[in-house]
C-alpha positions in Angstrom: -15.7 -17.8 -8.5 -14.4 -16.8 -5.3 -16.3 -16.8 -2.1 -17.4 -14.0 0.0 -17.8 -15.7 3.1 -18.2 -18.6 3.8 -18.4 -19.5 7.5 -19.8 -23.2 7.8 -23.7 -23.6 8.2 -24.1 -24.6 12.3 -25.0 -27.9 11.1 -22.3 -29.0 9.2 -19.7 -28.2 12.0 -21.0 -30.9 13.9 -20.7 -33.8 11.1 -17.5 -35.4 9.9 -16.7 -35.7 6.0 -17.3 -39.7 6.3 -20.7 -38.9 7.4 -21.8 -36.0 5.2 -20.3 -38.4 2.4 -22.5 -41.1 3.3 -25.8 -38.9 3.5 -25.4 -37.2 0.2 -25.0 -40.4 -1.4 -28.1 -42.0 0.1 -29.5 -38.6 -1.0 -28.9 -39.3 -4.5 -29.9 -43.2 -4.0 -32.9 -41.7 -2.9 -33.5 -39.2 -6.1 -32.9 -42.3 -8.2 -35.4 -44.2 -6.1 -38.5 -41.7 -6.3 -37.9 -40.9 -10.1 -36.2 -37.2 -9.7 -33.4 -37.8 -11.6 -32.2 -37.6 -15.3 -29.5 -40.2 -16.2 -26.2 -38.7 -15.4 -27.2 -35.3 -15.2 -28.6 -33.0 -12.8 -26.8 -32.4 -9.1 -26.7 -32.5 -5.5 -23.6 -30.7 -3.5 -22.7 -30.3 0.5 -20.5 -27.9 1.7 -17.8 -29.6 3.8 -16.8 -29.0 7.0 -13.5 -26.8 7.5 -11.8 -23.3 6.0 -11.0 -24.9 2.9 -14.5 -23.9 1.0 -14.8 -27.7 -0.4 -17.8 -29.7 -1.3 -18.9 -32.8 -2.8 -20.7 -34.0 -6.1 -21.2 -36.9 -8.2 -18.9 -38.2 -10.3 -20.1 -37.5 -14.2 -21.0 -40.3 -16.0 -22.2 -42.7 -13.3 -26.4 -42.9 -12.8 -27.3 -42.0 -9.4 -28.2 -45.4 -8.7 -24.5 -45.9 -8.6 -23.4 -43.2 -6.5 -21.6 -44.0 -3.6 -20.1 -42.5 -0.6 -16.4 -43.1 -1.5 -16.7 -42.2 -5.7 -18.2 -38.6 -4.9 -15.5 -36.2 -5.9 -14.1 -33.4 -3.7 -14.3 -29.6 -5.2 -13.5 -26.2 -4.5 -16.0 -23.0 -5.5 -14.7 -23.1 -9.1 -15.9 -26.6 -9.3 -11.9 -27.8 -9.7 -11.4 -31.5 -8.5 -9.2 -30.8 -4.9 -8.2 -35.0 -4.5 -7.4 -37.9 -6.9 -10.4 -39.0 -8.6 -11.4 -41.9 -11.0 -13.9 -39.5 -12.3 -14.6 -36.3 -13.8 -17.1 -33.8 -12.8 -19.7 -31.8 -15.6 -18.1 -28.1 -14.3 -21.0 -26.4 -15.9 -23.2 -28.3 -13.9 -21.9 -26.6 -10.6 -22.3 -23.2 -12.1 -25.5 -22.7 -10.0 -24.5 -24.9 -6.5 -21.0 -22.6 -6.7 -23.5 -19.9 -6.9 -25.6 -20.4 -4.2 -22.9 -21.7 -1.8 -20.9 -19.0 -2.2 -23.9 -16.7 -1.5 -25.6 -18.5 1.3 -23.2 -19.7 4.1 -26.5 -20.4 5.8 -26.8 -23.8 3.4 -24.7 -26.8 3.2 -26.5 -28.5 0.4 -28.1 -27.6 -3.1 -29.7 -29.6 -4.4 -31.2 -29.6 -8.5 -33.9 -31.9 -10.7 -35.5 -32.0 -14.3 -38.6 -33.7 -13.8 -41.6 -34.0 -15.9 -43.6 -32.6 -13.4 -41.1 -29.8 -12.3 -40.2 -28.4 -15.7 -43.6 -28.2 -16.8 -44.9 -26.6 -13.8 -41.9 -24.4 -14.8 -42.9 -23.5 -18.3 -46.4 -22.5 -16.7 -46.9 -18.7 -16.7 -48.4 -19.1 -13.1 -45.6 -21.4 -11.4 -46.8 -23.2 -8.7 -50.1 -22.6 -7.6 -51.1 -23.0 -4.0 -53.6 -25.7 -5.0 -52.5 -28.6 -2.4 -51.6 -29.1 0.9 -48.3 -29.9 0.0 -47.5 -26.8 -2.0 -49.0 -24.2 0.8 -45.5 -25.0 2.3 -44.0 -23.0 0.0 -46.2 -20.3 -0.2 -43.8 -17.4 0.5 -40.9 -19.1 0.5 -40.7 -20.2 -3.5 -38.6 -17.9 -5.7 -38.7 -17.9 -9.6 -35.8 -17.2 -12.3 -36.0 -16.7 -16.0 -34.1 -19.1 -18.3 -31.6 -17.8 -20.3 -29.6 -21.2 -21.6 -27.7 -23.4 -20.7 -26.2 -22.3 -17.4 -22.6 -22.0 -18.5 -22.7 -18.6 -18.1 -20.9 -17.1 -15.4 -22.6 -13.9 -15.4 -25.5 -15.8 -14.9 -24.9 -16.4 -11.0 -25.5 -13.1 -9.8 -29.2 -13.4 -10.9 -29.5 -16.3 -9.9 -28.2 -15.4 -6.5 -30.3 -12.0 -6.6 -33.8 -14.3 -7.6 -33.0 -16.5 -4.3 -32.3 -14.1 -1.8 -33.5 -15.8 1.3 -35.9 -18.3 0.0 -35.7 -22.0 0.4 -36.9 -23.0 -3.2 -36.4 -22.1 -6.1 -38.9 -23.0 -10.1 -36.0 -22.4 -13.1 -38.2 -21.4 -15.8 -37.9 -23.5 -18.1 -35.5 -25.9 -16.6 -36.7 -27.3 -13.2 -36.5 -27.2 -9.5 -34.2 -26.4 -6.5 -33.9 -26.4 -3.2 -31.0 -25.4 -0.6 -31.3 -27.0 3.3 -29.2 -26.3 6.5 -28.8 -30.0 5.8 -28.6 -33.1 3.5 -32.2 -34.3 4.9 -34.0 -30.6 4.9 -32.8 -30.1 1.3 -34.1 -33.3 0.5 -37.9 -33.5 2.1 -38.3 -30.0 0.7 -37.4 -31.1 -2.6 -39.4 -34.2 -2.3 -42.5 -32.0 -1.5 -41.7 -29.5 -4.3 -41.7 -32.4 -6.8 -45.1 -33.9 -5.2 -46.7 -30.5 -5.5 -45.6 -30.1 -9.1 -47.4 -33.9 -10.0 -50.6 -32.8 -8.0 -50.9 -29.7 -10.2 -49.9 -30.8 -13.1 -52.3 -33.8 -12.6 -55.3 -31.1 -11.4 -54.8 -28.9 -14.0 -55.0 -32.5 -17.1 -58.8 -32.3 -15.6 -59.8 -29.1 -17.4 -61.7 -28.3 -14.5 -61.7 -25.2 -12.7 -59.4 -25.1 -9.3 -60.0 -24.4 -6.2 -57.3 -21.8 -4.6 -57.8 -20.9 -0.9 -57.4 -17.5 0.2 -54.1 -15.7 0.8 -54.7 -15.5 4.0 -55.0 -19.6 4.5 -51.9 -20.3 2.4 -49.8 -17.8 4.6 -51.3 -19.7 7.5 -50.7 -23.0 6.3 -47.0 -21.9 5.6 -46.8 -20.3 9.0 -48.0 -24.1 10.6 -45.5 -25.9 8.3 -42.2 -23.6 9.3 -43.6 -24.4 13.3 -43.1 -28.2 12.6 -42.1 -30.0 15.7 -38.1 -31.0 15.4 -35.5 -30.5 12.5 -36.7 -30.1 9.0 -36.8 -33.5 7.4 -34.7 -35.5 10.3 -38.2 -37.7 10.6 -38.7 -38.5 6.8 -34.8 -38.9 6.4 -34.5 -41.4 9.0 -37.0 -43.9 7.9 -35.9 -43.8 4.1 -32.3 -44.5 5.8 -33.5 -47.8 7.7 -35.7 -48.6 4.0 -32.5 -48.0 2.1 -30.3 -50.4 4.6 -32.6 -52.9 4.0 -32.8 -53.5 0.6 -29.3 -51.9 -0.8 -26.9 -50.3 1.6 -24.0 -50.5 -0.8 -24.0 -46.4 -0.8 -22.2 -46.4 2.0 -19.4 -47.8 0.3 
């Protein structure tokens, strides 16, 4: 797939590949760490700096736990490896991140999970209901897309691309969760909270008990106070799990 675009997201024209490299693999130490991933699959991309249209992704095969910043392999939109590599990469898992990067120069990094709590709030008729503080963040900003396999498809993009439009986060029927940041930390916190708001339901709605759903009018407000959050979107978060990670295993800088 060819890109339309694709001017560099502000953000990423200010960070070197060494350091992008080194976030996105404490990124996926940090999936590992909170239970968001699923063995070898599932994936998290970041547009590099530069005209050349190139991003990074795991190597196939390895478990996130063993991602680090030097075995992530270098691709172009079409998901083709661009520099020696000791590993493959799964091309039909970047079907979606070629997608959305392609579509949203606005993003540098997509990231993608199949959790319990995530693909069963998925399968729910209702998505994600507006139930917890957590998930009033998304009120508004949370867009939906019907399964249809696999995604090996390439026709399937253009949906996909048309069922994002502007929004942050995105429930795959039937599949799981995504979301897109201007950066490797934003990306992250949102998915974090997209994953928490999925357990919450999921463990409101095991009560049988009717829930309680503020008005439309609260969520939008609650939104509205989340997007006026003091500072860059997950920059607080991200630095502390940084510091917790060089503690105890900073062998994903490697």
């Amino acid at each position: 797939m060819t890109s339309s675009v694709l001017s560099p997201s502000p953000t990423v024209q200010g960070l070197t590949e060494a350091e992008l490299r080194r976030q996105l693999a404490a990124c996926y130490r940090l999936i590992a760490r909170f239970g968001m991933d699923d063995l070898v699959y599932t994936h998290i991309s970041v547009r590099l700096p530069g005209p050349e249209d190139h991003f990074l992704i795991n190597p196939f095969g390895l478990l996130f736990e063993e991602v680090t910043a030097s075995n992530l392999v270098k691709i172009d939109t079409d998901g083709q490896i661009v520099e020696p590599s000791n590993w493959p990469i799964n091309p039909a898992g970047f079907v979606i991140h070629s997608a959305i990067h392609s579509a949203r120069p606005d993003i540098c990094c997509v990231l993608h999970t199949h959790t319990t709590a995530g693909m069963a709030v998925a399968a729910l008729p209702e998505g994600l209901l507006p139930i917890s503080q957590f998930a009033m963040q998304f009120y508004g900003h949370l867009a939906y897309h019907d399964y249809e396999g696999l995604a090996l498809d390439l026709a399937e993009r253009e949906r996909l691309i048309a069922d994002l439009g502007s929004h942050h986060s995105l429930i795959l029927r039937n599949h799981g969760l995504l979301t897109v940041g201007r950066t490797i930390p934003e990306a992250f916190v949102r998915m974090y909270y997209l994953e928490q708001s999925c357990r919450i339901q999921i463990a409101a709605q095991s009560t049988n008990s009717n829930l309680l759903i503020p008005p439309a009018s609260v969520c939008e407000h609650t939104a509205r106070q989340f997007e006026r959050g003091g500072g860059p979107i997950g920059e607080r978060e991200w630095q502390a799990l940084i510091r917790k990670l060089d503690r105890e295993d900073p062998s994903y800088q490697d």
